[in-house]
Structure formats: structure tokens, C-alpha cells
LUMLUM-453978 format. One record per residue: residue number from 1; residue in one letter; x negated, y, z of N, C-alpha, C in turn. Coordinates in steps of 0.02 Angstrom, whole numbers, plus 50000, padded with zeros to 5 digits. Each point is the difference from the previous one (the first is absolute). Layout:
N
+-----+--------+--------+---------+-------+---------+----------+-------+--------+---------+-------+
! num ! residu ! n.east ! n.north !  n.up ! ca.east ! ca.north ! ca.up ! c.east ! c.north !  c.up !
+-----+--------+--------+---------+-------+---------+----------+-------+--------+---------+-------+
! NUM !      A !      X !       Y !     Z !       X !        Y !     Z !      X !       Y !     Z !
...
+-----+--------+--------+---------+-------+---------+----------+-------+--------+---------+-------+
//
This chain:
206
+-----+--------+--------+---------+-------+---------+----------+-------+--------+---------+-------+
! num ! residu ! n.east ! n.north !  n.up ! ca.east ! ca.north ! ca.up ! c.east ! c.north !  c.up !
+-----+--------+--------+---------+-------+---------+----------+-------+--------+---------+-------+
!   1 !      X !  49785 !   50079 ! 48579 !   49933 !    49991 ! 50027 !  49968 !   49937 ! 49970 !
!   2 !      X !  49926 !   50011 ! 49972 !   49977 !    49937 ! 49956 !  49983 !   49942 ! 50098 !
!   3 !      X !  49989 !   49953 ! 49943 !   49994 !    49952 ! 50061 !  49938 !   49984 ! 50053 !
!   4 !      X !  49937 !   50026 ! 49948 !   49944 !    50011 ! 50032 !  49990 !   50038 ! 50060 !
!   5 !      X !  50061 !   50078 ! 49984 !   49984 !    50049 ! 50031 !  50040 !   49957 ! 50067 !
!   6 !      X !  50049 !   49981 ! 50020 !   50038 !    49947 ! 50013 !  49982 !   49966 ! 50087 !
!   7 !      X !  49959 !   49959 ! 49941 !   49925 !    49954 ! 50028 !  49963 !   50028 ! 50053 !
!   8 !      X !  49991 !   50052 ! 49967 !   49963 !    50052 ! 50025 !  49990 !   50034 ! 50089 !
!   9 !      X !  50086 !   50019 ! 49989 !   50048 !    50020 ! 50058 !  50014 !   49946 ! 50052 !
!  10 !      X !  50020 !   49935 ! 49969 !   49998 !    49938 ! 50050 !  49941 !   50003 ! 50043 !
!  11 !      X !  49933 !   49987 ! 49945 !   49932 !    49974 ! 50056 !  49994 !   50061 ! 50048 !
!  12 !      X !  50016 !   50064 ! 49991 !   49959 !    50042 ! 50032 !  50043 !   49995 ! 50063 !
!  13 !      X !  50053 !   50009 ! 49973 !   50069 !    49997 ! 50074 !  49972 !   49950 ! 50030 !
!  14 !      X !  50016 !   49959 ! 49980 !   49989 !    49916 ! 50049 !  49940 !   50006 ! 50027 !
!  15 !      X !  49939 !   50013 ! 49974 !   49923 !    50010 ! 50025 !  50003 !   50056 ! 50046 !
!  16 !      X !  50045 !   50052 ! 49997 !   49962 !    50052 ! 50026 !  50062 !   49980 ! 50087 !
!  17 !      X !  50046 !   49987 ! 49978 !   50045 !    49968 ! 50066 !  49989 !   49946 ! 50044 !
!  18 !      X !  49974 !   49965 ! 49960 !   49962 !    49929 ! 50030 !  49952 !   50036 ! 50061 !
!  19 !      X !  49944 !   50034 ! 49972 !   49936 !    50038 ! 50044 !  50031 !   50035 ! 50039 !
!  20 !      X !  50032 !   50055 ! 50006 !   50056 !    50031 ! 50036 !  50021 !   49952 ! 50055 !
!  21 !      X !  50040 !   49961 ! 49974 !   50025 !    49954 ! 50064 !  49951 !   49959 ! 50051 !
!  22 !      X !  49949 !   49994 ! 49961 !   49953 !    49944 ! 50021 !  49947 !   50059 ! 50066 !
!  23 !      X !  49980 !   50049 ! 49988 !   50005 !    50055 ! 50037 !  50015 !   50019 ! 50066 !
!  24 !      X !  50083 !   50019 ! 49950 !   50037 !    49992 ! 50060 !  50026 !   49959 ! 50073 !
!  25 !      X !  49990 !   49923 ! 49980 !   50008 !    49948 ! 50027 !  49975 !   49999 ! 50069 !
!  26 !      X !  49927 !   50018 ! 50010 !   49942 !    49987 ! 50055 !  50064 !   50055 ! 50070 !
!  27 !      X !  49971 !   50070 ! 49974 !   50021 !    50056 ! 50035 !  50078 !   49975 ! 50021 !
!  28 !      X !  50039 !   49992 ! 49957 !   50093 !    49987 ! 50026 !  49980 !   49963 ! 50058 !
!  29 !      X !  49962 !   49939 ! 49990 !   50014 !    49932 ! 50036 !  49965 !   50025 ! 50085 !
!  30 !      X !  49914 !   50031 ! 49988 !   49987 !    50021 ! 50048 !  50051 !   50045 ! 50054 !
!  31 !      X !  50003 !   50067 ! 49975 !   50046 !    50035 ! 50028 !  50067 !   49977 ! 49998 !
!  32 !      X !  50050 !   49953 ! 49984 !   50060 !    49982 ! 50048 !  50015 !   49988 ! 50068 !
!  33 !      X !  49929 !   49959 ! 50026 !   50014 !    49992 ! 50074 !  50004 !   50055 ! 50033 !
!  34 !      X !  49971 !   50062 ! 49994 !   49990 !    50044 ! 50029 !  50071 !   50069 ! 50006 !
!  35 !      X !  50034 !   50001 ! 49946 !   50034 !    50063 ! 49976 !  50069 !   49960 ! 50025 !
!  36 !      X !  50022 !   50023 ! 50071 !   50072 !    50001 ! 50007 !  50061 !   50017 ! 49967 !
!  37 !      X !  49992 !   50033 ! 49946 !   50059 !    50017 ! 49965 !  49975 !   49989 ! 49924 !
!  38 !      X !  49951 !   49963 ! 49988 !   49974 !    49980 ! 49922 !  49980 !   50041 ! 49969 !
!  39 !      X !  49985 !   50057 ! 50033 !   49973 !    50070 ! 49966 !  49956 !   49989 ! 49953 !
!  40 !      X !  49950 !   49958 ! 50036 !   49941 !    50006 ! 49973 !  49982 !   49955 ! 49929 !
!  41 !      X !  50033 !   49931 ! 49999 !   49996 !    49960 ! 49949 !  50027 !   50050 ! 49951 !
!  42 !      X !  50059 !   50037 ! 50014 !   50066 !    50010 ! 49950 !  49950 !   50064 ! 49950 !
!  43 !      X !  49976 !   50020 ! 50048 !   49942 !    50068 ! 49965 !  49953 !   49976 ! 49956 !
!  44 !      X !  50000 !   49952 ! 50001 !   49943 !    49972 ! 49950 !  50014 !   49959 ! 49953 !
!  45 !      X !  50081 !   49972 ! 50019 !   50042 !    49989 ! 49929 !  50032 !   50067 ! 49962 !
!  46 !      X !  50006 !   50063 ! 50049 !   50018 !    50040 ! 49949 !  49935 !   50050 ! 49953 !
!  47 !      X !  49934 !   49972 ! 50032 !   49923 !    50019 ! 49970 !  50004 !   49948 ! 49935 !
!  48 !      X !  50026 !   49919 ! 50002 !   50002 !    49972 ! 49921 !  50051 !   50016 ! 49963 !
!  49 !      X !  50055 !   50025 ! 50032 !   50046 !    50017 ! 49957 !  49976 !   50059 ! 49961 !
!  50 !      X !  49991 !   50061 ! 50022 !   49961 !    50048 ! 49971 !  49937 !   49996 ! 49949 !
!  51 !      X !  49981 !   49934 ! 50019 !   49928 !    50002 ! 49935 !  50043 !   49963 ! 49964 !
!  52 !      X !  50033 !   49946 ! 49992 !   50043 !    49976 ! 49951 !  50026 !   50063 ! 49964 !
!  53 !      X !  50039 !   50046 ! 50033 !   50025 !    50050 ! 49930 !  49947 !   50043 ! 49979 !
!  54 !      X !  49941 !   50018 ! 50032 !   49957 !    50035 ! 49970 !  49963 !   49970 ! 49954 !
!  55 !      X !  49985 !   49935 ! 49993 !   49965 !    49952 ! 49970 !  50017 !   49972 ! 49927 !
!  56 !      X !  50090 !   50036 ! 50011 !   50049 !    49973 ! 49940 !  50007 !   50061 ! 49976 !
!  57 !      X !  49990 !   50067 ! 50017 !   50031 !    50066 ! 49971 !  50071 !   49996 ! 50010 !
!  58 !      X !  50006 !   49982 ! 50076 !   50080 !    50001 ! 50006 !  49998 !   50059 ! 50044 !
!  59 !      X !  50053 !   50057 ! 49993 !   49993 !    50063 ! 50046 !  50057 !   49971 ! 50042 !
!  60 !      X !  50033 !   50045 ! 50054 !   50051 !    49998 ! 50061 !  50039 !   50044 ! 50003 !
!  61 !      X !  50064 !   50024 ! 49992 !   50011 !    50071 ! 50004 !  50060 !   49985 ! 50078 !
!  62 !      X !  50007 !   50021 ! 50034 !   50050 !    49975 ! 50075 !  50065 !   50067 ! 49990 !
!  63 !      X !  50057 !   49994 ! 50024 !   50026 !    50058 ! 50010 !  50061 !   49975 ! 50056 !
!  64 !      X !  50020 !   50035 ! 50051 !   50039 !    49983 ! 50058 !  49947 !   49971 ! 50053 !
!  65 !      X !  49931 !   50006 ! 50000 !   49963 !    49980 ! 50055 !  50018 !   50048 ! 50054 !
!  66 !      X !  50006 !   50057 ! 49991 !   49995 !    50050 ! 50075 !  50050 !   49976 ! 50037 !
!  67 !      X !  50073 !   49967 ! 49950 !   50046 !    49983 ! 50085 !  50003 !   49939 ! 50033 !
!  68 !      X !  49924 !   49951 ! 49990 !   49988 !    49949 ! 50037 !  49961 !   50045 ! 50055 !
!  69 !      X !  50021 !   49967 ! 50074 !   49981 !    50024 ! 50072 !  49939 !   49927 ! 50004 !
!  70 !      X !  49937 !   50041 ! 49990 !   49942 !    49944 ! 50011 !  50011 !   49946 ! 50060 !
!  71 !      X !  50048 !   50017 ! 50057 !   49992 !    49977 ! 50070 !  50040 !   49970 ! 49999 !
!  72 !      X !  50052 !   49998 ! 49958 !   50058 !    49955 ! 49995 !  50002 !   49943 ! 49963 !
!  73 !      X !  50042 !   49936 ! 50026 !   49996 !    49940 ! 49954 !  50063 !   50003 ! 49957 !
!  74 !      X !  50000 !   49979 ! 49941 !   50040 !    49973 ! 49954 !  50019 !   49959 ! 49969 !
!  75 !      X !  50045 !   49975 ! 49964 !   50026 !    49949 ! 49964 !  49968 !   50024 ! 49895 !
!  76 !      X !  49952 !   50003 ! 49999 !   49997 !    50020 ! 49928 !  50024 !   49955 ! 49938 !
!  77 !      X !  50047 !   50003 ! 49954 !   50026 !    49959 ! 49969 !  49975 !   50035 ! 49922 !
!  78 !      X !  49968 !   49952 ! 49939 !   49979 !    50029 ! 49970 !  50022 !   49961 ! 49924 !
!  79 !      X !  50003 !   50022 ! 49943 !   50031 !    49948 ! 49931 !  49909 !   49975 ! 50004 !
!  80 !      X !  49992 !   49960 ! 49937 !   49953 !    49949 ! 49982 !  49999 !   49985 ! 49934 !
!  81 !      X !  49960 !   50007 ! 49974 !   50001 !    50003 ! 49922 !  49928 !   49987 ! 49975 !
!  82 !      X !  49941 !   49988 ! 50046 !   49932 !    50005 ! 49975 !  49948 !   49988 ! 50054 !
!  83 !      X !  49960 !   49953 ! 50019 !   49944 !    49991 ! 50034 !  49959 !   50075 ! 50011 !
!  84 !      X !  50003 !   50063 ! 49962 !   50007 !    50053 ! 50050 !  50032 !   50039 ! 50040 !
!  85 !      X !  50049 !   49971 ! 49999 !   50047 !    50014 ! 50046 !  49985 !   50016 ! 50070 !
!  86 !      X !  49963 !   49942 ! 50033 !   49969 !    49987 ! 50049 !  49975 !   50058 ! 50054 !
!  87 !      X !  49935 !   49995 ! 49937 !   49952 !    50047 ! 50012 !  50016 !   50093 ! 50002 !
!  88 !      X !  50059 !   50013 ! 49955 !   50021 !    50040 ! 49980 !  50046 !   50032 ! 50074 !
!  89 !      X !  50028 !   49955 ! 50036 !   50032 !    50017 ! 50054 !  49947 !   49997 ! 50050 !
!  90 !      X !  49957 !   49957 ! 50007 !   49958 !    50019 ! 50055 !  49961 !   50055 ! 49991 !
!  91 !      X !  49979 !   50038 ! 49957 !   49967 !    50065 ! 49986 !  50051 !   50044 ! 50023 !
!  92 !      X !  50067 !   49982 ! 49976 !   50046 !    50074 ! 49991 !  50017 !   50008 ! 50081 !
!  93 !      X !  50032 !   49946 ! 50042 !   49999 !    50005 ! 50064 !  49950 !   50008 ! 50031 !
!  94 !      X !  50018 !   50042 ! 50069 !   49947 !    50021 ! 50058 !  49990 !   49948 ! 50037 !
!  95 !      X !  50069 !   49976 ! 50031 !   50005 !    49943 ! 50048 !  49979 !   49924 ! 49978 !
!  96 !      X !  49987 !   49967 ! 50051 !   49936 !    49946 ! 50021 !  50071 !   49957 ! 49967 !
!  97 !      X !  49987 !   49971 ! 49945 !   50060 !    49942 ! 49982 !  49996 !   49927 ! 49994 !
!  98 !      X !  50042 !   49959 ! 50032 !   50009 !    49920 ! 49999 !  50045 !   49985 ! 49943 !
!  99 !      X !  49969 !   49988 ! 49944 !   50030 !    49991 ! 49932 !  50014 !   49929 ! 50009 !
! 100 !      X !  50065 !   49987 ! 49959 !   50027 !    49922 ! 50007 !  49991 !   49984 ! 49950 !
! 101 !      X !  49973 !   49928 ! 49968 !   49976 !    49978 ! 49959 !  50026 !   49932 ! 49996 !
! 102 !      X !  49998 !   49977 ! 49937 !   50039 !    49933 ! 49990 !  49920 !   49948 ! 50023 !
! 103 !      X !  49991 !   49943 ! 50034 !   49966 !    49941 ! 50010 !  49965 !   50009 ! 49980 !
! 104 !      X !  50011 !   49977 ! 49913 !   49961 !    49971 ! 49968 !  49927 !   50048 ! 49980 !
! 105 !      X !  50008 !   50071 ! 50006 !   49956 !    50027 ! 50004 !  49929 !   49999 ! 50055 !
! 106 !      X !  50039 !   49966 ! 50054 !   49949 !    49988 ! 50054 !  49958 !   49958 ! 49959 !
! 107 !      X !  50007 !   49961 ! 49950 !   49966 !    49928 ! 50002 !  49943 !   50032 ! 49939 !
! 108 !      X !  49999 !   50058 ! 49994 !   49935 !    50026 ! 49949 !  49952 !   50024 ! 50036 !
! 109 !      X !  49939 !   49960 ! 49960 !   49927 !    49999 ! 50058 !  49972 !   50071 ! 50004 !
! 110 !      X !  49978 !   50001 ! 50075 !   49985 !    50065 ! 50001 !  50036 !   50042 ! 50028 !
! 111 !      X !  50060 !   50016 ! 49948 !   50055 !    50044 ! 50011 !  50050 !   49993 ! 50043 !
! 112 !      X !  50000 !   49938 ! 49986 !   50065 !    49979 ! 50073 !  49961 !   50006 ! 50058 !
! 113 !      X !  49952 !   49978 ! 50007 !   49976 !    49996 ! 50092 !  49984 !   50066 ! 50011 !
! 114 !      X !  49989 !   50066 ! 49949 !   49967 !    50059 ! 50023 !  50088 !   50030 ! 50010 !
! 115 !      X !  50039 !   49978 ! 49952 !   50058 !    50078 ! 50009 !  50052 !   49962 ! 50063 !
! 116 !      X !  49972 !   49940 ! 50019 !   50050 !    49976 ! 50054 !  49954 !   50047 ! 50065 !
! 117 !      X !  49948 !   49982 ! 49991 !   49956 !    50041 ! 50082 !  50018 !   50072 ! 49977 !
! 118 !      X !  50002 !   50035 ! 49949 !   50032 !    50056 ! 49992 !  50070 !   50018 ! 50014 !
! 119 !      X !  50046 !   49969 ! 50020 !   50073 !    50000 ! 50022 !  50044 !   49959 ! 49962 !
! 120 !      X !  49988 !   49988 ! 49929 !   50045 !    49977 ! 49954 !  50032 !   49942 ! 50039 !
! 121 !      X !  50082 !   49997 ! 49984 !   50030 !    49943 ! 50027 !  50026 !   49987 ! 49955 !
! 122 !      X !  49989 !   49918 ! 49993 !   50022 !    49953 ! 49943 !  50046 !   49943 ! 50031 !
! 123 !      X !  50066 !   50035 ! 49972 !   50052 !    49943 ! 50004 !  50003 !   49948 ! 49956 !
! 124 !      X !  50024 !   49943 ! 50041 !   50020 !    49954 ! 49941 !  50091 !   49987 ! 50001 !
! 125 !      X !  50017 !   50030 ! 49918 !   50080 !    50007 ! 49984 !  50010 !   49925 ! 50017 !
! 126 !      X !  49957 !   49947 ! 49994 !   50032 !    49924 ! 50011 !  50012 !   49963 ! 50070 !
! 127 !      X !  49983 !   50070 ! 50038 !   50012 !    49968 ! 50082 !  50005 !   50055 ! 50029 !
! 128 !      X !  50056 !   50032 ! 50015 !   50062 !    50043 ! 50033 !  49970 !   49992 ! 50072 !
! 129 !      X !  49967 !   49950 ! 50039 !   49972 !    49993 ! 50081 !  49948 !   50025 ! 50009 !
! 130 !      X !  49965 !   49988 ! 49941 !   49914 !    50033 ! 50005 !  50004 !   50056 ! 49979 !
! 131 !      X !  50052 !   50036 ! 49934 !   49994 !    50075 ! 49997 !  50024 !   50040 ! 50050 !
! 132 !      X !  50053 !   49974 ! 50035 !   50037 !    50018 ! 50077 !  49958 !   50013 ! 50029 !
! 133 !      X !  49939 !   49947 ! 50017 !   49933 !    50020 ! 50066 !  49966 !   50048 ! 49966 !
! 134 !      X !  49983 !   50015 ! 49941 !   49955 !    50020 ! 49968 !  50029 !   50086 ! 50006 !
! 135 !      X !  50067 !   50024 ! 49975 !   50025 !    50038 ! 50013 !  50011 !   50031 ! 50091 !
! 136 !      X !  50014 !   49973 ! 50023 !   49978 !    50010 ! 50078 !  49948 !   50023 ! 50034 !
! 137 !      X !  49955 !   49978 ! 49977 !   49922 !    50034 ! 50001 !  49971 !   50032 ! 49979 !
! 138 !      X !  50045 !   50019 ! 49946 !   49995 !    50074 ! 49980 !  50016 !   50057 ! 50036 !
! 139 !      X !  50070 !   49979 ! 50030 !   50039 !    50047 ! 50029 !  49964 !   50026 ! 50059 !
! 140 !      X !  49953 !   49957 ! 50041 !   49961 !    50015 ! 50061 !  49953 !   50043 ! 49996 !
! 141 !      X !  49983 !   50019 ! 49931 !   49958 !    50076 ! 49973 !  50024 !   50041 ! 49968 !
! 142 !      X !  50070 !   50006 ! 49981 !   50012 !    50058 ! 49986 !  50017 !   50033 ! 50044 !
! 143 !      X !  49942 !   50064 ! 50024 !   50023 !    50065 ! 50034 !  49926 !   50034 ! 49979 !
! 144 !      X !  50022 !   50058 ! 50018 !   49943 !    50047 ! 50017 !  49949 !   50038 ! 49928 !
! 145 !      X !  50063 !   49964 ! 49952 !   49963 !    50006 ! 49913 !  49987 !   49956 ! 49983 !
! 146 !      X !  50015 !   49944 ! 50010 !   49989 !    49927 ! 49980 !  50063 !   49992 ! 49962 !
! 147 !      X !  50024 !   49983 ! 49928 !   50042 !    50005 ! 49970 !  49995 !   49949 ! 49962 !
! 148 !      X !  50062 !   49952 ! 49972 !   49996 !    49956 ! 49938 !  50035 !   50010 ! 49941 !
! 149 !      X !  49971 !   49971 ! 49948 !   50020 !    50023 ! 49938 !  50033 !   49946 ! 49954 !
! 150 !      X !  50059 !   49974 ! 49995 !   50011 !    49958 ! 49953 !  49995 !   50027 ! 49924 !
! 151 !      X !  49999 !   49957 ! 49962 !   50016 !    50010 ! 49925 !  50085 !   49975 ! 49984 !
! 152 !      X !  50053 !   50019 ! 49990 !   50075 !    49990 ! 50025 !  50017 !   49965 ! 49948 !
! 153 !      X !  49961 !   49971 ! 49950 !   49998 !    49947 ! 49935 !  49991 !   49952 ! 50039 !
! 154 !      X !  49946 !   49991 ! 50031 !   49952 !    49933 ! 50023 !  49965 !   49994 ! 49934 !
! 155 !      X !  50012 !   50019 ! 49967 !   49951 !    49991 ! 49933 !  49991 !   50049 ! 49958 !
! 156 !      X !  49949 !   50007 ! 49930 !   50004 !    50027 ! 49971 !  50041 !   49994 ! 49931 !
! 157 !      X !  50012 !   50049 ! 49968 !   50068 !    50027 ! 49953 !  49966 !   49978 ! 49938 !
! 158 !      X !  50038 !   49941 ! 49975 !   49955 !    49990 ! 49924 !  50002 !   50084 ! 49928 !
! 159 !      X !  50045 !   50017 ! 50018 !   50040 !    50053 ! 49933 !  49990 !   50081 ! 50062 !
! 160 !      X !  49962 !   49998 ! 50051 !   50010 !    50069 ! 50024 !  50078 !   50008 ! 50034 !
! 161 !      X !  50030 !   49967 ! 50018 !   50088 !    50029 ! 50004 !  50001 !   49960 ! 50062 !
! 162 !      X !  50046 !   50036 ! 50058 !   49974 !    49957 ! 50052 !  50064 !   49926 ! 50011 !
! 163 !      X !  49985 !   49971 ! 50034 !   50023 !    49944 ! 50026 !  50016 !   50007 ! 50075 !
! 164 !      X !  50063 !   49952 ! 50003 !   50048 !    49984 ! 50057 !  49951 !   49993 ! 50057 !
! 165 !      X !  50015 !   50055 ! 50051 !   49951 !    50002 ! 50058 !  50034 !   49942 ! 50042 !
! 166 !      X !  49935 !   49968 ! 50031 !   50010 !    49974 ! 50060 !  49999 !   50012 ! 50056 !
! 167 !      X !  50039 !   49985 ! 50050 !   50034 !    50033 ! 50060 !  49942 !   49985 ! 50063 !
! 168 !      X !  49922 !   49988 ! 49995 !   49973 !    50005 ! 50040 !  49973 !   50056 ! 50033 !
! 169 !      X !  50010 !   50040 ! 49950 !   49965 !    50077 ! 50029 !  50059 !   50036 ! 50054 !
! 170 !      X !  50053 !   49984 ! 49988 !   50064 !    50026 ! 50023 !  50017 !   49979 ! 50068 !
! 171 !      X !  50002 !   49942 ! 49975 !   50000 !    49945 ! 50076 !  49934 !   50037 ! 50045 !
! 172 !      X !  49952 !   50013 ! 49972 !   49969 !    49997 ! 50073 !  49992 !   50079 ! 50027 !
! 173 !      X !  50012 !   50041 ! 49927 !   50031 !    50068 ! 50052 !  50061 !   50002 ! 50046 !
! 174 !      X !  50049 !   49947 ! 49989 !   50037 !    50017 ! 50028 !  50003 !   49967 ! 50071 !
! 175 !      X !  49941 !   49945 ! 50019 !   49965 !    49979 ! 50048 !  49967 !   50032 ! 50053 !
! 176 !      X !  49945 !   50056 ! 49947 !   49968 !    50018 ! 50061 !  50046 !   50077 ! 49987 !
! 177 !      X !  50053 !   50040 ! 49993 !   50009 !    50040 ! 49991 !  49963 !   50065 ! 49950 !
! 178 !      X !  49939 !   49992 ! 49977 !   49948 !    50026 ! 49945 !  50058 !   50039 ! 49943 !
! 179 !      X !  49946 !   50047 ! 49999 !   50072 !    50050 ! 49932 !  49957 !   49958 ! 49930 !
! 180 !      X !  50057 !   49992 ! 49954 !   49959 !    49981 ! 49931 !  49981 !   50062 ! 49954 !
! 181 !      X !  49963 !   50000 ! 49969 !   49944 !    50042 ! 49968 !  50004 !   49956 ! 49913 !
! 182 !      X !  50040 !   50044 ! 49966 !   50003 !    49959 ! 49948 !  49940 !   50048 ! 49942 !
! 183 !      X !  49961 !   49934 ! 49964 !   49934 !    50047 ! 49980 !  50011 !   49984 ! 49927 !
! 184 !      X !  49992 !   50034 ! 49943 !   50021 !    49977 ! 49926 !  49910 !   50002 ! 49968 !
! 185 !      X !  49981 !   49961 ! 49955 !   49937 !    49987 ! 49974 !  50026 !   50003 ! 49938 !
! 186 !      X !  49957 !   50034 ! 49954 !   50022 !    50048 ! 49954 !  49910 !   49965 ! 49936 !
! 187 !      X !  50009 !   49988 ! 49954 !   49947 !    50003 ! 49947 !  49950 !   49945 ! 50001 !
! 188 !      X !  50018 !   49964 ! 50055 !   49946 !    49934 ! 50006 !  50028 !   49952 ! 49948 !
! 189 !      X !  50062 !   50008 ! 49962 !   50014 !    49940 ! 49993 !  49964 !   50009 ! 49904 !
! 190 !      X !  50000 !   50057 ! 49997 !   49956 !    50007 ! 49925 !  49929 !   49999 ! 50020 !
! 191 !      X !  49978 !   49996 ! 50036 !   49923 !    49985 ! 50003 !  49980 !   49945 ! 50028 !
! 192 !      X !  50042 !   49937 ! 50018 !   49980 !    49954 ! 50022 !  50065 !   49943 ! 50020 !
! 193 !      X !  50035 !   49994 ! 49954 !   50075 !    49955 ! 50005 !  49981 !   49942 ! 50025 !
! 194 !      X !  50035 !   49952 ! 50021 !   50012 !    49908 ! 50002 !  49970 !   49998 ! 49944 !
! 195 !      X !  49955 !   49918 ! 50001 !   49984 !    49988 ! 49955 !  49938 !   50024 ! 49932 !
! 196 !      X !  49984 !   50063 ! 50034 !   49961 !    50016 ! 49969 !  49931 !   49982 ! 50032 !
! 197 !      X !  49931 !   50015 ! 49958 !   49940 !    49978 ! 50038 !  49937 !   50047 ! 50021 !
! 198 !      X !  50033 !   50082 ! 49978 !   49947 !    50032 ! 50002 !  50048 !   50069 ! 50029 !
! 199 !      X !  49973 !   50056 ! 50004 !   50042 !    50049 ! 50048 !  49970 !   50053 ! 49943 !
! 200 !      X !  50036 !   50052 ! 49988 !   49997 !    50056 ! 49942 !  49986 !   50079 ! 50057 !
! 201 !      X !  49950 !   50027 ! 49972 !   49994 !    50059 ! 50051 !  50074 !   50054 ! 49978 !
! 202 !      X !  50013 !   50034 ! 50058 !   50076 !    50049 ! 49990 !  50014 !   50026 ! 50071 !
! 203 !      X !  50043 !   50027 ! 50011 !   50033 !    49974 ! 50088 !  50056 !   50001 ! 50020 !
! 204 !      X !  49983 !   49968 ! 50076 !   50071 !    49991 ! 50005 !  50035 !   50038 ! 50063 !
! 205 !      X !  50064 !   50003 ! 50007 !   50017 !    50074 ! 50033 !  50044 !   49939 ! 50043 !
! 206 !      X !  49989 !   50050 ! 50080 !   50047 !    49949 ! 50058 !  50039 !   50056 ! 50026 !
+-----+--------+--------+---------+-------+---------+----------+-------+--------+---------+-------+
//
């Protein structure tokens, strides 16, 4: 790919995600107080997730959705390989999800204060007391289809190949008793790897 074309792909992504989020922001923040089970923010993060892949020519293809029970909560454990990843699981799932997220993502403007009033919980790996509370308060909403989703890397996969899961997703099924739901993300990692700056239209299969 020449570099212009490149260029190209960066501004529009970044421009067209930026507006997207910025959007999004008002509505999440309004409607949190209101939606007891985060329904309502979470619907309107999965309304930017959706213009993000339509916006990129990224398609979705799902398969094993019919034997998620909408009413039921779960432990969803998922690989990580690509900043669509994300988005890619919140489309493919039905259920209302508290995705766990590393900190430091809270601290991006905009985005952190909208996907925290949206459910996102952001641990910090450098203090085991605050991810403890942080994890706990999770646990007080999962029922009724309220489900969380780790990424079982904690990070994303530089080479596509996965990496040594961490035992938080495990631990806390085996807490609240929650069945785990193991979910595989399939083609994001050629249209949008670590490190790269622009996202390639294709799709990706969950």
C-alpha cells in the first residue's frame, strides 16, 4: 500500500472516530443515571461500534450466537489481537456487557469518561486492592443478562498468536459461579494489528 493511500486511511479513521465518539459522549453520559442495568448507555456504544465498521468497510460475520440464553449472565472470555476486537464482540453478543479494560485507557479524553458511564471497568494491574473493589462491583450486576467480558491476554497479540492468559476472568467465574463462554475473534488482526495506524476494509468473524 503506497503511503499516501496510507495517510489517507489514518485521517479518515481518526476523523471519522473522533466525531463518532464525540456524539456519542452527550447521550452515554445523559442516560447512565437512568438505565439500571446499563442498557441504555451500552446501546449506544454498540450504535458507535457499528458506524466504526461501517465507516471502515469492516463487515461482521457471528456464528455460535443462538446458544447464548439472552437472560442469562456470563463470564465471556475472548483472545485480543486488534482494537477491533472490542467492537467486534460487542456487535456479535446479545447480552448487556461489562468489558474489563486495562486503566490506562480510562485516561483518553472523551473515551474514558463515556465507556466508563457505559459499564467499562478499568483495572489497575499495579494495585491488586483497587482492582479487587473494582472487580466486586462488577459482580453486584451480573444477573439477568448483564455479563462481562475479559480479553484473557490483558492485551493485545503483537504477531496474531495468543499469549499467556491471565487468571482474572477465571477467578471471578469461579466467584460468582457464572459458566465461561469462551469467544475466538477471527480476521481483525489483518485489518487492523498493534501498531498499525489505519484499519483496512475485510471482516472479521466471532
Amino acid at each position: 500500500m503506497g503511503k499516501l493511500k496510507a495517510a489517507a486511511l489514518c485521517v479518515w479513521g481518526f476523523g471519522t472516530t473522533g466525531i463518532y465518539t464525540l456524539t456519542a459522549f452527550v447521550p452515554i453520559i445523559l442516560l447512565a443515571p437512568f438505565s439500571r442495568t446499563g442498557r441504555a448507555s451500552y446501546t449506544v456504544g454498540k450504535i458507535w461500534s457499528q458506524l466504526i465498521f461501517w465507516t471502515n468497510r469492516v463487515k461482521l460475520e457471528t456464528i455460535g450466537v443462538e446458544n447464548i440464553d439472552t437472560n442469562r449472565s456470563y463470564v465471556f472470555m475472548a483472545n485480543h489481537v486488534s482494537h477491533l476486537d472490542p467492537p467486534a464482540v460487542a456487535l456479535a453478543i446479545p447480552n448487556i456487557l461489562r468489558f474489563i479494560g486495562k486503566l490506562s485507557l480510562s485516561r483518553i479524553p472523551v473515551f474514558g469518561p463515556a465507556a466508563r458511564r457505559a459499564g467499562v471497568i478499568f483495572i489497575d494491574r499495579g494495585d491488586s486492592q483497587k482492582s479487587h473493589a473494582e472487580l466486586n462491583r462488577t459482580i453486584a450486576v451480573l444477573k439477568e443478562g448483564v455479563s462481562t467480558l475479559f480479553f484473557a491476554e490483558g492485551t493485545r497479540s503483537l504477531d496474531g498468536q495468543l499469549l499467556p492468559f491471565k487468571k482474572g476472568g477465571v477467578m471471578l467465574a469461579l466467584q460468582t459461579g457464572l459458566p465461561i463462554v469462551p469467544v475466538t475473534v477471527t480476521g481483525s488482526y489483518a485489518l487492523f494489528p498493534k501498531k498499525q495506524w489505519f484499519i483496512l476494509p475485510g471482516t472479521v468473524h466471532v
